[in-house]
C-alpha positions in Angstrom: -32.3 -22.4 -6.3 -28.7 -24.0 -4.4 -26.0 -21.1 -5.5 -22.9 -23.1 -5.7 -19.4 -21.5 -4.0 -16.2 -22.7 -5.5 -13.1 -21.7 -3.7 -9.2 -21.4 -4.8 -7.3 -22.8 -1.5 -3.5 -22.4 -2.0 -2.6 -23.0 1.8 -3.9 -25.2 4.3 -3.9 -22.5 6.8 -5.8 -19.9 4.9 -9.1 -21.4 4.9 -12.5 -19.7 3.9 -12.8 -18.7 7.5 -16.7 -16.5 8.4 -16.8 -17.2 4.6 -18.1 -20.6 5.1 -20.3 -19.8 8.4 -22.0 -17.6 6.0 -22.2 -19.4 2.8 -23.8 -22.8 5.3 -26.4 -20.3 6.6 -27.5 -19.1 3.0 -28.0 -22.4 1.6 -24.5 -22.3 -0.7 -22.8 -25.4 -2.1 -19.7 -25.4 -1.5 -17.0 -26.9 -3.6 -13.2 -26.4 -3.2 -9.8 -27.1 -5.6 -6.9 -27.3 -3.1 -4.3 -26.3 -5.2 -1.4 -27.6 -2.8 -2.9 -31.0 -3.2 -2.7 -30.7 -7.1 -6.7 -31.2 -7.1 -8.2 -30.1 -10.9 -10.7 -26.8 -11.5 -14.0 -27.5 -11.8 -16.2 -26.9 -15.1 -17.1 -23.4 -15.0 -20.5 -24.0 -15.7 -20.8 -25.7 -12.5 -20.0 -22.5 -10.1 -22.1 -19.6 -9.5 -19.1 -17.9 -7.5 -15.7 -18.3 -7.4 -13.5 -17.6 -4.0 -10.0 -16.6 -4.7 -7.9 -16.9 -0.7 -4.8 -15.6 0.3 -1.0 -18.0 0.7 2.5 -16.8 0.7 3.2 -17.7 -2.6 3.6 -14.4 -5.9 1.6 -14.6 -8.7 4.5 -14.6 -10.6 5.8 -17.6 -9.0 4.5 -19.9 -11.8 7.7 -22.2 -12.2 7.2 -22.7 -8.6 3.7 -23.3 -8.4 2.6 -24.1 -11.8 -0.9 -24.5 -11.5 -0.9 -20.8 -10.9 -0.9 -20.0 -15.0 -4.1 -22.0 -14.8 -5.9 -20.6 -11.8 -5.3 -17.2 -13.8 -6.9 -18.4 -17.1 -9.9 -20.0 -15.2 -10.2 -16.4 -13.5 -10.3 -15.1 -16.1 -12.9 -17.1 -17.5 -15.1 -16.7 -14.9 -15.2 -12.9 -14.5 -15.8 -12.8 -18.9 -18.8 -15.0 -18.0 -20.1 -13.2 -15.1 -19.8 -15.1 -12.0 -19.1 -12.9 -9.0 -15.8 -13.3 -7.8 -14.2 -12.2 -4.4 -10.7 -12.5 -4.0 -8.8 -11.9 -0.8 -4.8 -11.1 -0.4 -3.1 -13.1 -3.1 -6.7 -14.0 -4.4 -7.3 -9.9 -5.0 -3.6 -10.0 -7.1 -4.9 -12.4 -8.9 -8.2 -10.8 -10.0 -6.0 -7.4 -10.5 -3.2 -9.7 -12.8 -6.8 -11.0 -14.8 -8.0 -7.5 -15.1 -4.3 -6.6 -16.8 -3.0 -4.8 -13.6 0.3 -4.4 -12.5 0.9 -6.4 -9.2 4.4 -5.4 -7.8 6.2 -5.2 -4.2 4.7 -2.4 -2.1 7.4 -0.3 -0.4 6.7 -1.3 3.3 5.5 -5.1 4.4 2.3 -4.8 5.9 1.6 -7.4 9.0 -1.2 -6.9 11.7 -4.2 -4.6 12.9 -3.8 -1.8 10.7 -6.8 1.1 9.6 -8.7 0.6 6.4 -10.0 3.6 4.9 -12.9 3.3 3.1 -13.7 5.2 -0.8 -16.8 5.6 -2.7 -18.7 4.4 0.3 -22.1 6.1 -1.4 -21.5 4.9 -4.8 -20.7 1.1 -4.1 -23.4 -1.4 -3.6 -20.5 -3.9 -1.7 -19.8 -1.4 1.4 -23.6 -0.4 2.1 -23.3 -0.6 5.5 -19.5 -0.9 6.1 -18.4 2.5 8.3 -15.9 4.7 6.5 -12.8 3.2 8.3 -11.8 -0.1 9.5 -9.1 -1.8 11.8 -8.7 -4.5 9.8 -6.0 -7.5 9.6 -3.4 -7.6 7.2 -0.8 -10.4 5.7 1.0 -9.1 2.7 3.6 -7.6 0.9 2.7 -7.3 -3.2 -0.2 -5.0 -3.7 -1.8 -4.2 -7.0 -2.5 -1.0 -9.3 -6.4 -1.2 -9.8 -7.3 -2.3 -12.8 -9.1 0.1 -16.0 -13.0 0.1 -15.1 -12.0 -0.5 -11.7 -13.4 1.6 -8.7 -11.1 2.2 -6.2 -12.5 1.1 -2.8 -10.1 1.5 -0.2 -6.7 2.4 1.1 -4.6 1.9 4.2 -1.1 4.2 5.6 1.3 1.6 4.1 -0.6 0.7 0.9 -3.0 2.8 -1.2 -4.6 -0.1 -3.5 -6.2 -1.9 -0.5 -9.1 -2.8 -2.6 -11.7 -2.5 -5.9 -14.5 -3.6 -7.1 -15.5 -4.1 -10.7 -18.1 -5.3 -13.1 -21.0 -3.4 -11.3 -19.4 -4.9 -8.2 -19.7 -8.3 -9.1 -16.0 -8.8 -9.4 -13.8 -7.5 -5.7 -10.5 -7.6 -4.5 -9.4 -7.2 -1.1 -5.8 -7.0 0.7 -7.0 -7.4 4.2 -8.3 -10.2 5.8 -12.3 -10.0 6.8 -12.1 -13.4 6.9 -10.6 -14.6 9.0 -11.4 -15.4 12.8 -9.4 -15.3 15.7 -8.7 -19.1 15.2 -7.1 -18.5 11.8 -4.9 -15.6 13.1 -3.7 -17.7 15.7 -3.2 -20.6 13.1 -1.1 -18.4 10.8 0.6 -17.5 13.5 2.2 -20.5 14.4 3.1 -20.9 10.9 5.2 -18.3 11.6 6.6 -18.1 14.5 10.1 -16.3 14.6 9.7 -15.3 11.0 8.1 -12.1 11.2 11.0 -8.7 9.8 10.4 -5.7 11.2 9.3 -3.0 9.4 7.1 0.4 10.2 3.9 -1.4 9.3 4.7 -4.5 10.9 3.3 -6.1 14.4 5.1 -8.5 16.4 2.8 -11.2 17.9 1.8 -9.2 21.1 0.6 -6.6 19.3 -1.5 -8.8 16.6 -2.4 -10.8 19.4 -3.9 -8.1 21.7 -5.8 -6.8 18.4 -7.8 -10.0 17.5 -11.1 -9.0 19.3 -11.1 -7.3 16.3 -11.9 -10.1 14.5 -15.4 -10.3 15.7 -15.7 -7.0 14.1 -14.0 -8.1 10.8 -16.3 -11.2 10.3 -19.3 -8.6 11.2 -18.3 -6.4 7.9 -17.6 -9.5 5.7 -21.0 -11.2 6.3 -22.7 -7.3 5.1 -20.6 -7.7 1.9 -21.1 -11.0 1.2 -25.0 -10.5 1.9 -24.4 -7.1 -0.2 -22.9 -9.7 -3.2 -25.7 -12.0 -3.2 -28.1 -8.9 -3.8 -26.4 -8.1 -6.9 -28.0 -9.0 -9.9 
């Protein structure tokens, strides 16, 4: 049987990155609604799972970007009919809002190669496999509380609610950025270039440059959970 990959794009420079390398290997379908080109959701008995990405936009942005109220609803939907979903950044806010979570400004922005530490490692069938912490990439500045029936999966210096699973891990939410290859760090930044603040848990681009060997890494750990995913029943 074809599993079939639908993915929330927001940004047309935060793309599906080792996601798509992986999903092309196992056979997936893959079908996209690019929200920035106003494209419609699909019928959501034509996905098996649903990819939520990152972009720079809030959740609560929805006079902005209106579609957002119905990305959240169709989220929704999908994680009360069982599809796994894996949301990443903004994506992992929006699974968190769905679940009734708070999402809300963390103290510190937190930009570049910072550790992930990882929780439950023995009890979660998503990080068999994953060590116990991670130098992994980060773009963000809202985080999320995790939501009731949530297990708490990870935590970084500058934010504690780095990540959760949920629905006997069928449903995740990640801050960081596993993702994404060297390629789409260098593509983000040149989005923005001479835009970064500074800030205690912020890297300028020398220092996020000279960390994306990491990457190789990163995509190592998000092909384990992915494979991890698709052993979930």
């Amino acid at each position: 049987m074809i599993l079939r990959l639908h993915v929330f794009q927001h940004i047309w420079f935060e793309d599906l990155g080792v996601i798509q390398d992986w999903a092309h290997d196992n056979g997936f379908n893959i079908t996209r609604t690019v929200f920035y080109k106003n494209e419609s959701l699909p019928d959501i008995d034509d996905i098996d799972w649903l990819i939520v990405l990152g972009g720079p936009m809030n959740i609560y942005e929805e006079d902005k970007y209106p579609w957002l109220k119905q990305e959240k609803q169709f989220i929704k939907k999908a994680i009360k009919e069982g599809k796994k979903v894996l949301g990443i950044c903004l994506g992992a806010q929006l699974i968190a809002d769905a679940l009734g979570a708070k999402v809300f400004q963390c103290k510190d922005k937190e930009i570049g190669w910072f550790l992930v530490r990882f929780k439950n490692i023995k009890e979660s069938s998503i990080l068999k496999g994953i060590p116990k912490q991670v130098t992994a990439f980060h773009w963000h500045q809202d985080t999320f509380e995790i939501p009731a029936d949530a297990v708490h999966l990870a935590q970084s210096d500058a934010c504690y609610n780095q990540a959760f699973s949920y629905n006997c891990d069928k449903v995740i939410g990640f801050q960081f950025h596993f993702e994404f290859k060297q390629e789409n760090i260098k593509r983000l930044l040149e989005q923005y270039s001479g835009k970064i603040d500074s800030g205690p848990y912020i890297q300028h681009f020398e220092g996020i440059n000279s960390g994306c060997h990491n990457a190789v890494l990163n995509n190592d750990f998000m092909r384990i959970i992915l494979s991890n995913l698709k052993g979930i029943d």
